[in-house]
C-alpha positions in Angstrom: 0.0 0.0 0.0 1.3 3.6 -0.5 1.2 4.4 2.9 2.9 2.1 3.7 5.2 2.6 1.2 5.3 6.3 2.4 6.5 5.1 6.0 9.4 2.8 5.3 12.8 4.6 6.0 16.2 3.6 4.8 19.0 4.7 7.3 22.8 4.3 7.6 22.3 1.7 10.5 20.9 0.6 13.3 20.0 3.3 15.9 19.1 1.7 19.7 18.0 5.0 21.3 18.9 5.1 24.8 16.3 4.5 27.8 17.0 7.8 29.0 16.2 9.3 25.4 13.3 6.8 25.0 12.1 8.7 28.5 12.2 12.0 26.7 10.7 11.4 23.9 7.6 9.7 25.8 7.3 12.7 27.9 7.6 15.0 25.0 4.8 13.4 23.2 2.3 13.1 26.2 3.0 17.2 26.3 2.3 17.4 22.8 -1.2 15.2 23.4 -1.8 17.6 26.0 -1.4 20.8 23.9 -2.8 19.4 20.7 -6.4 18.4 22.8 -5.7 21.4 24.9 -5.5 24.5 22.0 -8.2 21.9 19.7 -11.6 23.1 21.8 -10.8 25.9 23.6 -13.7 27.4 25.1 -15.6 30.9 24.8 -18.4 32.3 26.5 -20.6 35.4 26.1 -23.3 36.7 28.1 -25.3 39.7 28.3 -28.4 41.2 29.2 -30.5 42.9 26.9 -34.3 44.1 27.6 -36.1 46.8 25.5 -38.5 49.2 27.1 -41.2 49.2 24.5 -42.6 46.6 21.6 -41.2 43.2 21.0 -38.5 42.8 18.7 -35.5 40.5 17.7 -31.9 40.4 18.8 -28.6 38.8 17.2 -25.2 38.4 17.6 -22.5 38.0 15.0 -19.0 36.8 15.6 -15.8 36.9 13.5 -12.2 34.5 14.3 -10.6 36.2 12.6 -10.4 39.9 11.2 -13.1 38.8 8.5 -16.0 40.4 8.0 -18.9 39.8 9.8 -20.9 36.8 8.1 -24.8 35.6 8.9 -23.2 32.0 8.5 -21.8 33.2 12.1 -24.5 34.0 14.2 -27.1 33.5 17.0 -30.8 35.1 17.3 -33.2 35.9 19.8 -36.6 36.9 20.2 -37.0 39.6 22.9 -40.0 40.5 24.6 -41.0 44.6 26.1 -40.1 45.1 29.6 -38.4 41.8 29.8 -34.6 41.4 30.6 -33.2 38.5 28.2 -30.3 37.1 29.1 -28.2 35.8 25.7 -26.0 33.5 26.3 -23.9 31.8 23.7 -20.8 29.6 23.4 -18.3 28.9 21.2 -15.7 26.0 21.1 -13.2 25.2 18.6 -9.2 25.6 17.6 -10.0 29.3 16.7 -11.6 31.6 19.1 -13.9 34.7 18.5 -12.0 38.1 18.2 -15.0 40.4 17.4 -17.9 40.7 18.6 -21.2 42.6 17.1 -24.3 43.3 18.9 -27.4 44.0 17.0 -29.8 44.1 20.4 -32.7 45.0 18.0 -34.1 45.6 14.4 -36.6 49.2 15.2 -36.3 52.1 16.7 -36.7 52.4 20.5 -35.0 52.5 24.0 -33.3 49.4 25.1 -30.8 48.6 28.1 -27.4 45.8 27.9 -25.8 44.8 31.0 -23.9 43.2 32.7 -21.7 41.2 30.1 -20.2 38.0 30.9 -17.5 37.1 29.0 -14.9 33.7 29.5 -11.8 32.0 27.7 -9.2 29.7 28.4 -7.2 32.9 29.9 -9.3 34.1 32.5 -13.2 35.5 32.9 -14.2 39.3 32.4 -17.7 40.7 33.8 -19.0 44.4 32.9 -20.9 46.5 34.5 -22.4 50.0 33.6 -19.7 52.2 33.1 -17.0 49.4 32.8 -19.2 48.0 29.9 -19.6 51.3 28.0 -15.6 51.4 27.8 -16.2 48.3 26.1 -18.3 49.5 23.7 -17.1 50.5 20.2 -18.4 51.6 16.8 -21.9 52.3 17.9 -24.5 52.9 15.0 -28.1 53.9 14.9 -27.6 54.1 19.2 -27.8 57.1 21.4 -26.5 56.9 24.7 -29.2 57.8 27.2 -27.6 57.0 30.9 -24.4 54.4 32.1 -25.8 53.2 35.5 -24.6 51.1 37.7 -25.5 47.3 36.8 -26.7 48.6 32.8 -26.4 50.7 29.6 -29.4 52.3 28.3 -29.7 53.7 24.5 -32.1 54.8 22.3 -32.4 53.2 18.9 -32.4 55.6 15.9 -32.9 53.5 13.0 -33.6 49.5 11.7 -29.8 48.8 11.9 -28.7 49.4 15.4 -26.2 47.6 16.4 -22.4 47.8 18.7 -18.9 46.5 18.9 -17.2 44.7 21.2 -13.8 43.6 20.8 -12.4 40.6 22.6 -8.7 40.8 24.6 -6.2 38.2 23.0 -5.2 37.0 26.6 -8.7 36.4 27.4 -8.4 33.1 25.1 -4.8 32.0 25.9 -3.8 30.8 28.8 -0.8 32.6 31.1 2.8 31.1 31.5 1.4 30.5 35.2 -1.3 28.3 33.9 1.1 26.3 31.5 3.9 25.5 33.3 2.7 23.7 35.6 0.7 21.5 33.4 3.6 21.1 30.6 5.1 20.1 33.5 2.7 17.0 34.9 2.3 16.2 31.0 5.5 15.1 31.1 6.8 13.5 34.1 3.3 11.3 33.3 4.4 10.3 30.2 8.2 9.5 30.7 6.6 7.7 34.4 4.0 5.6 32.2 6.7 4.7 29.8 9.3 3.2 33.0 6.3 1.9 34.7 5.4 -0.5 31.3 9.2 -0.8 30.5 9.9 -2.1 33.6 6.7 -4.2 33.9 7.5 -5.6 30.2 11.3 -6.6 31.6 9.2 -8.0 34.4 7.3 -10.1 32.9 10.0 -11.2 30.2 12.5 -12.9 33.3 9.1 -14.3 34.9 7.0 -15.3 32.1 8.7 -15.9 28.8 5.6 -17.6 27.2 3.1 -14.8 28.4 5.4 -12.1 27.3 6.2 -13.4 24.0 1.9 -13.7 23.6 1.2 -10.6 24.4 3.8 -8.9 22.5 2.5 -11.1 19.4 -0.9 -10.0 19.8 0.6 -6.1 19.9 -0.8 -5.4 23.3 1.1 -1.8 23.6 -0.4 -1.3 19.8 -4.0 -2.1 20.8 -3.9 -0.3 24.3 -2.5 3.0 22.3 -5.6 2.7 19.7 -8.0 2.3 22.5 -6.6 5.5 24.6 -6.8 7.4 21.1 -10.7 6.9 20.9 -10.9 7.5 24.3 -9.1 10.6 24.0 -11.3 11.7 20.8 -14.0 10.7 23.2 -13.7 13.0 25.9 -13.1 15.9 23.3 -16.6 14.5 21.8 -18.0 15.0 25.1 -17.4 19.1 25.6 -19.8 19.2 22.5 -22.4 18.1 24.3 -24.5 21.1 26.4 -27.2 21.4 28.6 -29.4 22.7 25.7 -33.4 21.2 25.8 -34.1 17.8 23.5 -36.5 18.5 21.1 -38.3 17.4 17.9 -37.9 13.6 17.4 -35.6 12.9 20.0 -38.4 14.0 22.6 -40.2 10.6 21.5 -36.9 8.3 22.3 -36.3 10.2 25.5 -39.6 9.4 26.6 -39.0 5.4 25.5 -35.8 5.7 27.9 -37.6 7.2 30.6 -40.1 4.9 31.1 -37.5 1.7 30.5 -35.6 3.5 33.2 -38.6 4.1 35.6 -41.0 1.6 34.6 -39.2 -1.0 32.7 -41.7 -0.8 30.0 -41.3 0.2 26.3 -43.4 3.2 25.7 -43.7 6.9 24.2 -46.6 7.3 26.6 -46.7 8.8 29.8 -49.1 9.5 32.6 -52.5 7.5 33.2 -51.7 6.3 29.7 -48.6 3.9 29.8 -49.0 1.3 27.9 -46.4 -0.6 25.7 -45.9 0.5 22.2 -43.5 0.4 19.2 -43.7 4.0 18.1 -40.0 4.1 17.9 -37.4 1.5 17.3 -36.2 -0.1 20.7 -32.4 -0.3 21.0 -31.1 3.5 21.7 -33.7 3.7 24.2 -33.1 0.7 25.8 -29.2 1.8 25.8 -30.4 5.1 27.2 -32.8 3.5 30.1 -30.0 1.3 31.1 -27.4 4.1 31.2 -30.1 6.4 33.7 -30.2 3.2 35.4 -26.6 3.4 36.3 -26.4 7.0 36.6 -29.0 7.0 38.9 -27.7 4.4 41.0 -26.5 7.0 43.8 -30.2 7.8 44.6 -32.1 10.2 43.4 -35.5 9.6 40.6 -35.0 11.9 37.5 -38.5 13.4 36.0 -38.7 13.6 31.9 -39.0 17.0 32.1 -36.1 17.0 34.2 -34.4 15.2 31.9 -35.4 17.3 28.6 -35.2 20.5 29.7 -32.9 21.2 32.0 -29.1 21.3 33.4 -29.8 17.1 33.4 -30.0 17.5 30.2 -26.4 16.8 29.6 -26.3 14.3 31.7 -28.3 11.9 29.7 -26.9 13.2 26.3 -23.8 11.9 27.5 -25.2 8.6 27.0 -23.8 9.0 23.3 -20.2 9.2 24.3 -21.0 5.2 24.3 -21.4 5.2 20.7 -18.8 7.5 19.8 -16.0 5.3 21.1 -17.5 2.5 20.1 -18.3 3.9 16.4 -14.4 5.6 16.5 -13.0 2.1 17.1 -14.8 0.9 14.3 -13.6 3.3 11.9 -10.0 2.5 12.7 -10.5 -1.3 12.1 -12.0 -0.5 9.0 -9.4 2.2 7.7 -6.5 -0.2 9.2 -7.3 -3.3 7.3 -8.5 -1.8 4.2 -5.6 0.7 3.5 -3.1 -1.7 5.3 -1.4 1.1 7.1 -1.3 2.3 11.0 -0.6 5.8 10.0 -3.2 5.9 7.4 -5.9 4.5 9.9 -5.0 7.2 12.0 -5.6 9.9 9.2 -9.0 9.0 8.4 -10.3 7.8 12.1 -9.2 11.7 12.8 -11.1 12.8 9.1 -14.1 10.9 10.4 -14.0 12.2 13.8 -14.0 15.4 12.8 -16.6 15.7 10.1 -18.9 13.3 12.1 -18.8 12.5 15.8 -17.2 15.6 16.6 -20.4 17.7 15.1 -23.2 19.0 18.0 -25.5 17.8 15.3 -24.6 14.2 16.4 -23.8 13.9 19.6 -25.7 16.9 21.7 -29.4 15.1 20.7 -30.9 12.1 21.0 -32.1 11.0 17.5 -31.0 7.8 16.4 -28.5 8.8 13.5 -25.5 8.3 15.8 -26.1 4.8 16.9 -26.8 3.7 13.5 -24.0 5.2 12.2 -22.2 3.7 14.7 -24.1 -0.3 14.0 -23.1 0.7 10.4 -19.5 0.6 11.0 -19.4 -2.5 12.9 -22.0 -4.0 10.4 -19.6 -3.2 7.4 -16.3 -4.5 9.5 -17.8 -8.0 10.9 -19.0 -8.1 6.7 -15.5 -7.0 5.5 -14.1 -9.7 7.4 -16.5 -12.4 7.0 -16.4 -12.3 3.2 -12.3 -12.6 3.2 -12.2 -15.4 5.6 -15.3 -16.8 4.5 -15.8 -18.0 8.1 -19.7 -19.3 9.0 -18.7 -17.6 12.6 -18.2 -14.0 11.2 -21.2 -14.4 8.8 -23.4 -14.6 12.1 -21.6 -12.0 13.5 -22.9 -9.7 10.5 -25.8 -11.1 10.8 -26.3 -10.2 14.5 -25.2 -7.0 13.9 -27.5 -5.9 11.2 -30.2 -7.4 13.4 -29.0 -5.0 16.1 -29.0 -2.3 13.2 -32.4 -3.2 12.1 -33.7 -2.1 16.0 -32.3 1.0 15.8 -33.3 1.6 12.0 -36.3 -0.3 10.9 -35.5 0.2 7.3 -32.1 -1.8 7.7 -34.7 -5.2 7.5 -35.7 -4.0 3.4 -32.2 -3.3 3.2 -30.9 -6.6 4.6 -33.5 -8.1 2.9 -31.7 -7.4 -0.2 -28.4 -7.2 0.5 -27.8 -10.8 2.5 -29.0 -12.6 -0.6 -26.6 -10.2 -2.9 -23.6 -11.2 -0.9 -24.5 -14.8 -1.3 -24.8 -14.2 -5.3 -21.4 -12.6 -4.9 -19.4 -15.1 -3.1 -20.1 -17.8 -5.4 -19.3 -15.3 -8.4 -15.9 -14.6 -6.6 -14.9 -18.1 -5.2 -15.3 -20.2 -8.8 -17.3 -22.7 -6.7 -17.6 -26.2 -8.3 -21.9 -27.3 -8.4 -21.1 -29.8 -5.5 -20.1 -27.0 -3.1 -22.4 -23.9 -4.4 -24.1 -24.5 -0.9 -21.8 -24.3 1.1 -19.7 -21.6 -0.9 -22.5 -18.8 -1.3 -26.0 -20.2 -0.2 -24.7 -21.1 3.9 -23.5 -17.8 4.7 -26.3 -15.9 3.3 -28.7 -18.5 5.6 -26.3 -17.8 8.8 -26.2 -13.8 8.5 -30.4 -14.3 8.0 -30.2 -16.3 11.7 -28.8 -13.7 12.9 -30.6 -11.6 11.5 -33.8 -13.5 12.7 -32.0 -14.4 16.7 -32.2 -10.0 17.4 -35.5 -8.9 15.5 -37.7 -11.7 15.6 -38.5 -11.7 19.4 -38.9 -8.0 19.4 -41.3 -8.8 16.2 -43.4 -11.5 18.3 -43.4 -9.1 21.1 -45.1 -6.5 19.2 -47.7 -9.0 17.6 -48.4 -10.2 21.2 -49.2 -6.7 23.2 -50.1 -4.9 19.8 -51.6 -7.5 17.4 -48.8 -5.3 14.7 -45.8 -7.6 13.6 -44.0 -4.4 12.6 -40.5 -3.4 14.0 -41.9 0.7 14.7 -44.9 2.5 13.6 -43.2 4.7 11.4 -44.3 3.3 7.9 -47.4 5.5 7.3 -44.1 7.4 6.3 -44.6 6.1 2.8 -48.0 8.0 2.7 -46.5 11.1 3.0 -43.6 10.2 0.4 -47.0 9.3 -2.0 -48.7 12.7 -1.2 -44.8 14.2 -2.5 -45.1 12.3 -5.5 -48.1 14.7 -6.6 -46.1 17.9 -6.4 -45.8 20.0 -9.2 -43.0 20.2 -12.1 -42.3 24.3 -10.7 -42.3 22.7 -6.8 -40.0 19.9 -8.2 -37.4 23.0 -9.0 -38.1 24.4 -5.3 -36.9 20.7 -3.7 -33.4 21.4 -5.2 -33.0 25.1 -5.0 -34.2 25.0 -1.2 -32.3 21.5 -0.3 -29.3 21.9 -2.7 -25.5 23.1 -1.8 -24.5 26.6 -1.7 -22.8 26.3 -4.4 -25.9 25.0 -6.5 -27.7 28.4 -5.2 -25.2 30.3 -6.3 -24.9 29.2 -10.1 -29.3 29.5 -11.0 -29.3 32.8 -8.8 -31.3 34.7 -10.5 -33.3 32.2 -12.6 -36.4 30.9 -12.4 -34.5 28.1 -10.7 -33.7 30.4 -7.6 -36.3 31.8 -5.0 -37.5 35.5 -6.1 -38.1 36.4 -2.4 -41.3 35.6 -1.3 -41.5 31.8 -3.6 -41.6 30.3 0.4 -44.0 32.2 1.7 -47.9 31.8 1.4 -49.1 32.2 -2.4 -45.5 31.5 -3.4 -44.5 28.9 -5.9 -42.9 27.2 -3.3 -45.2 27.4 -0.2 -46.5 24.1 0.2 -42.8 23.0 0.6 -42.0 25.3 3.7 -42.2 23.1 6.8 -40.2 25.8 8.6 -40.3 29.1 9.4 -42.8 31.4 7.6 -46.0 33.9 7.8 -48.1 30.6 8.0 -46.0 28.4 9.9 -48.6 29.6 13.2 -51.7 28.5 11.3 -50.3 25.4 10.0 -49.7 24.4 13.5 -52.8 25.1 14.6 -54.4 22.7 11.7 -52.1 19.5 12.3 -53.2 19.5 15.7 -57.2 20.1 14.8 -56.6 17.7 12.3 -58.1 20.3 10.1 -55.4 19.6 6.6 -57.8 21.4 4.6 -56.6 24.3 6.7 -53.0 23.0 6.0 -50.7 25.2 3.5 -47.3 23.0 3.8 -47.0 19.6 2.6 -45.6 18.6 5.8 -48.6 19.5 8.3 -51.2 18.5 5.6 -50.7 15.0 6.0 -49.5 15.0 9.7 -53.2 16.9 9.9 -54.7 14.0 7.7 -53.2 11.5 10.5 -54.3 13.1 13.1 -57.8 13.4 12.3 -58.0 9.8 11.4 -56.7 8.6 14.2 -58.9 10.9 16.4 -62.2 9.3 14.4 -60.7 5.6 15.9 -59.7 6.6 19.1 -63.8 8.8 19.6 -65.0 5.3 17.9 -63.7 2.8 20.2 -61.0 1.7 18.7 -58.8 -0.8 20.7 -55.7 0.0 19.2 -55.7 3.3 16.9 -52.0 3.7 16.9 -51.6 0.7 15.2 -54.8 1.4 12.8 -53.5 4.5 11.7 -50.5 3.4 11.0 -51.7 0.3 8.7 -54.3 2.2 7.4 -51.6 5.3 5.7 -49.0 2.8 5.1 -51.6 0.6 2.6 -53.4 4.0 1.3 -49.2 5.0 0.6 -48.5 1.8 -0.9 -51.8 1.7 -3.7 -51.0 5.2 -4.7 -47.3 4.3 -5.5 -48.4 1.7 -7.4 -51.0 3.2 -9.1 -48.9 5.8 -11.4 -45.2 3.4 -10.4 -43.0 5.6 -13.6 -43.7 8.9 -12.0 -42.8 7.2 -8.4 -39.6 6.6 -9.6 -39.1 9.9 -11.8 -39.9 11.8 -8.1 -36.7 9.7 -6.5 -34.5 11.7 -8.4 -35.3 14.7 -6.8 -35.8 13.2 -2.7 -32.4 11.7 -3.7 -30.9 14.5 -4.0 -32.8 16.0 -1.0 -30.9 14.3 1.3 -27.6 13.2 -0.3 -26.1 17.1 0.9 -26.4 16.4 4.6 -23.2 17.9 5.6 -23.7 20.7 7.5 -22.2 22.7 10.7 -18.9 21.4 10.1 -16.3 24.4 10.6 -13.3 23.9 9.0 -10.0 25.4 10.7 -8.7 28.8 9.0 -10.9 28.6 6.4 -12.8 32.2 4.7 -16.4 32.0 6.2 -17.5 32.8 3.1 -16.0 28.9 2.0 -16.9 27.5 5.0 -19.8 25.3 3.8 -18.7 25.6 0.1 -15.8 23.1 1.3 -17.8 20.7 3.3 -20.0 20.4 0.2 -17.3 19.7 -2.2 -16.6 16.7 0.5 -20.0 15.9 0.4 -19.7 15.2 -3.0 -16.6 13.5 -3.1 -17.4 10.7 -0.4 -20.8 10.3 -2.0 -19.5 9.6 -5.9 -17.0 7.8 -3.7 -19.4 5.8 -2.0 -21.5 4.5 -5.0 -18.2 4.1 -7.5 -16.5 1.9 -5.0 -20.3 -0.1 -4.4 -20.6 -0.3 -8.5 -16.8 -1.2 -9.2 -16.9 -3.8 -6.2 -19.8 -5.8 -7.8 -18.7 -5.3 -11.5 -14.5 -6.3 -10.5 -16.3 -8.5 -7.7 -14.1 -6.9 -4.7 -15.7 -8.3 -1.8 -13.9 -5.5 0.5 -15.9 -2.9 -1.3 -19.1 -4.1 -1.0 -19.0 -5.0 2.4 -18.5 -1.5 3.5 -20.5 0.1 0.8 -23.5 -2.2 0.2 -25.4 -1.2 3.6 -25.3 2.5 3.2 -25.9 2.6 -0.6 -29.1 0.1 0.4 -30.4 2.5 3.0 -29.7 5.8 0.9 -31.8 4.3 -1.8 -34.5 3.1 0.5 -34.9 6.7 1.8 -35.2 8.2 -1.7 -37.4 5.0 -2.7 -40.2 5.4 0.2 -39.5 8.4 3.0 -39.7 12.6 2.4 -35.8 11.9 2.9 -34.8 15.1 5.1 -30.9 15.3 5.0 -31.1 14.1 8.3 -31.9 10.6 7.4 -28.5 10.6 5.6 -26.0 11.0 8.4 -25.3 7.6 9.6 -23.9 6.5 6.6 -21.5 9.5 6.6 -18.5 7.6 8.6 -18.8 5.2 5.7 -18.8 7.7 3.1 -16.0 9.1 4.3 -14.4 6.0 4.3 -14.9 5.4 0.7 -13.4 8.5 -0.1 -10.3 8.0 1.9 -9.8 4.4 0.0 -10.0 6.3 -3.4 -8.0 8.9 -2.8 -5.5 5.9 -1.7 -6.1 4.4 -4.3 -5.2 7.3 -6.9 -2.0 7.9 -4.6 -1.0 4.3 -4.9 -1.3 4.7 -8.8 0.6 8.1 -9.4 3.1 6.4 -6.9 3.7 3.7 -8.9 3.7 5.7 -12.5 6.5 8.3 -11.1 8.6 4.9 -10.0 7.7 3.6 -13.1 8.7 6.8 -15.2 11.8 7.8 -13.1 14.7 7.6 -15.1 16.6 4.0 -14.8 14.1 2.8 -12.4 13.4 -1.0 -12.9 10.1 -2.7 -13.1 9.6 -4.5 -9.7 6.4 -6.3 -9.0 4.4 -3.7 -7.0 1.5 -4.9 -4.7 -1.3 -3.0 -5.4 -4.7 -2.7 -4.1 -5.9 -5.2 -6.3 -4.0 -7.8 -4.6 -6.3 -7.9 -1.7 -9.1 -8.7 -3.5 -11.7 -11.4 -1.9 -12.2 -13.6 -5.4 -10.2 -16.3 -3.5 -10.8 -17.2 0.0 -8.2 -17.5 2.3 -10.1 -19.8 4.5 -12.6 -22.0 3.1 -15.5 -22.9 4.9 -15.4 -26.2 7.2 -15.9 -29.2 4.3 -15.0 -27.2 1.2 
């Protein structure tokens, strides 16, 4: 492999470093560990009070890390309310730190008061009051200075544009000698310790315990113990992403599930009177979530939900998540290690991944269920990767067990498995030139094990389900395919507002202007466009109102039209008797969903274009170091792109060249990127579990392409010979290594 290639060093001889150099160097590295994850997510903090004497209005802050301009990509808004005192807090953590700051405390005319401000850094904390604060203030515009009292500012707004400066002290975010040295200092003497403490333990063991010694040194015990204090490390940095701030939307639903496994030890999205079991959500992350309150709470104590959702214990149960980051980190090593063959390498992309995924608030500081897949994705891929090389019936289950485990945390893994376990089959007896007496055992046994395994994880769930809810059905989330139908009937000028509205910046950017672009008001009500605004808008209020009167004729958006249809229907059940109208109104859209897709099948299929790319470009609030703001997104775009043409060449060249290695880490997230587009509304959301994998794909390209200009330049060079270079290609699965027992 080329990065392997990359690594090897030719020297003049041997060099035995001493132990006493060997000491140095370990504490030198475990100080630079401790700067690099010191300086990585530094910390700053902002506080102020605003309150306006008169109407309602808005407030908004803007930032800058550099001297840039200020940029609405770099922001945070408020609504303020008259004769109210709002307090804004806001955070920022990263490599760089905020230098400006801009104040807009409102967008009309009128008197309005700030103070005190708050602010904090890695150097020291600052608060501001009165007078203090107005020396703070600079470049004011559209404000009048009315008084400077003791705890506030007051002003008078002149204009629509009001807004202040406030520049921030370089010291405030980097620490002092003082708070270095000693630090530096513990660093080290840890590190050069840690290193005598497992020399000397190694020598130890060698006198006592040849045998053991000579084991553990062949199973690379120092090599695995620095791997699993790397994800642990990435870990804890995951963790200072994760805030106190309230759970909301979906993730309300699984928090409820955990709450009630963790109180009641029943599956539910109920509370109250009205606990029953149910299957509203898939079970897994909530049963991981129950179990980890379990444990928390172990000390005493009884958390309520709303405790739990909307509060300082917030945090507390987010942190649940820190289990599937390490565990989803791990993964991505093992995958990068053993298909780019190189320790350095796996390194490279496990940070890539880390950064663009599992480090993202998006992820981690929620509970939806896009983490732990992603996470059950990895491991699915791995225990596939490795089962297909070795062809071993034992790893095949593995998979199997895995995917089940994926399946109960995403229900659309069991369509996706349903296609992909007998693909794999097909391929393995492609690949392994199988003679007729052993096509059974060489393609049609390991497609049966990964289905038992398969079967071992979601069939009792499945029977449970049947038993309590008479509904064989993993979740009650397949009415979704209704709504997908209802999308199908949107016209050809809506079609254009699906990828304006969820394309890249750079798509907006090239039809500004057009017909292809919004004219202003496309979005709002009477625009083009309207019926595809689920967010904010002038109608967003009364939209609300007619989902939850299950009023849809009332409905403008696309979105709370059918959620409206649903709840109406299942309001005429539940006022009718009905002993189970969860369940009825779920079966009733899904079959409704299902005729009208087959009824007009072409244009079905013609509208997947479109929810395809709806939620392919679903990587967002990923801030690139040193980067323009104005480029920010425009590069994590170009990287969506990349790992996603990555993603489905490797997945197409695997099963056309019959590399096993691809397909096993490419087949499961192409299957469920294609189910999405096939049968959901496809929000970019749904896309993010397979974006470790994508990734992935795009590190074994780019490989790949290294590897090859390596090998032309040696090739080319003047009086190089010819040598037999390994390529890629010679780890391809078409033989087996190990057959299966009896073949």
């Amino acid at each position: 492999m080329f990065f392997r290639k990359l690594s090897r060093t030719r020297g003049l001889g041997s060099v035995h470093p001493s132990p006493i150099s060997r000491c140095l160097l370990a504490g030198g590295i475990a100080v630079l560990l401790f700067a690099i994850f010191t300086l990585v997510d530094r910390e700053f903090a902002f506080e102020l009070n605003l309150g306006l004497y008169d109407d309602s209005d808005h407030a908004e802050i803007f930032y800058t890390l550099r001297d840039d301009p200020f940029h609405p990509r770099r922001s945070n808004r408020w609504t303020t309310r008259s004769d109210h005192t709002l307090n804004l807090m806001w955070a920022y953590r990263g490599l760089e730190t905020p230098r400006r700051i801009r104040v807009d405390p409102r967008a009309s005319p009128g008197r309005l008061y700030v103070g005190p401000l708050r602010v904090s850094g890695a150097g020291g904390d600052i608060e501001l009051n009165g007078y203090d604060l107005l020396q703070w203030i600079q470049d004011p515009h559209q404000l009048e200075l009315v008084s400077a009292e003791r705890n506030k500012v007051v002003f008078r707004a002149l204009g629509s544009d009001p807004h202040f400066h406030i520049r921030i002290p370089k010291d405030l975010n980097w620490p002092g000698i003082r708070w270095w040295m000693p630090r530096v200092a513990f660093a080290f003497v840890f590190g050069a310790i840690t290193w005598l403490a497992l020399q000397t333990g190694a020598a130890w063991l060698r006198r006592t315990s040849p045998r053991l010694h000579a084991h553990l040194r062949d199973v690379r015990i120092g090599h695995w113990t620095l791997v699993l204090l790397a994800c642990a490390a990435l870990t804890y940095q995951v963790s200072l992403q994760i805030t106190d701030r309230h759970i909301v939307g979906d993730a309300i639903q699984n928090l409820r599930a955990a709450h009630n496994i963790y109180l009641h030890n029943t599956f539910s999205h109920r509370d109250g009177d009205d606990l029953i079991p149910t299957n509203f959500r898939e079970p897994l992350p909530p049963f991981v979530t129950g179990a980890y309150l379990k444990l928390a709470s172990l000390n005493g104590g009884q958390w309520s939900f709303e405790q739990l959702r909307s509060s300082e214990l917030s945090r507390l149960v987010k942190l649940s998540n820190l289990i599937w980051v390490f565990l989803g980190l791990l993964a991505t090593w093992l995958l990068a290690q053993h298909l780019l063959r190189s320790h350095f390498a796996a390194m490279l992309v496990t940070g890539f991944v880390f950064w663009f995924t599992f480090h993202t608030p998006r992820l981690v500081d929620t509970l939806y269920t896009e983490l732990p897949a992603a996470t059950l994705l990895l491991w699915t891929a791995y225990a596939l990767l490795m089962a297909t090389q070795r062809r071993s019936l034992l790893l095949f289950l593995a998979a199997g067990l895995l995917l089940g485990l994926l399946t109960l945390t995403k229900a659309a893994f069991l369509f996706v498995g349903a296609v992909a376990i007998p693909l794999i089959g097909v391929l393995l007896l492609l690949s392994g030139k199988t003679s007729r007496a052993s096509w059974l055992r060489g393609g049609v046994l390991p497609s049966l094990t990964m289905l038992v395994g398969l079967s071992v994880l979601v069939a009792p769930w499945m029977v449970r389900n049947h038993l309590l809810l008479g509904d064989l059905e993993i979740s009650q989330r397949a009415a979704v395919v209704y709504g997908r139908a209802v999308l199908n009937q949107m016209s050809a000028e809506e079609i254009k507002g699906v990828f304006y509205l969820y394309g890249p910046h750079l798509y907006q950017r090239i039809v500004a202007g057009t017909t292809l672009a919004d004219l202003g008001d496309d979005f709002e009500r009477g625009g083009r466009w309207q019926r595809l605004n689920r967010g904010a808008s002038t109608f967003a209020l009364s939209d609300r109102e007619a989902r939850h009167a299950g009023r849809p004729e009332n409905a403008v958006s696309f979105h709370h039209f059918v959620s409206a249809e649903g709840v109406a229907f299942h309001r005429q059940l539940k006022e009718s008797g009905h002993p189970n109208p969860d369940a009825a109104t779920n079966d009733h859209f899904r079959d409704q969903g299902m005729r009208m897709i087959l009824e007009q099948p072409g244009r079905h299929l013609m509208m997947s274009v479109p929810f395809f790319w709806k939620g392919f470009w679903s990587f967002r609030h990923v801030h690139i170091p040193f980067a323009p703001v104005h480029w920010q997104q425009e590069i994590v775009e170009i990287v969506n792109l990349l790992s996603g043409l990555a993603l489905f060449g490797l997945f197409v060249l695997g099963v056309l060249r019959l590399r096993l290695d691809w397909v096993a880490v490419t087949l499961l997230p192409v299957g469920m990127l294609l189910l999405h587009a096939l049968f959901t509304h496809n929000i970019p959301r749904y896309s993010v579990a397979a974006h470790p994998l994508m990734l992935l794909a795009l590190a074994v390209v780019v490989a790949g392409l290294l590897q090859h200009l390596w090998t032309r330049l040696r090739h080319d060079a003047p009086g190089a010979r010819n040598p037999s270079v390994p390529t890629m290609a010679n780890h391809s699965t078409r033989r087996p290594d190990h057959p299966l027992p009896g073949s």
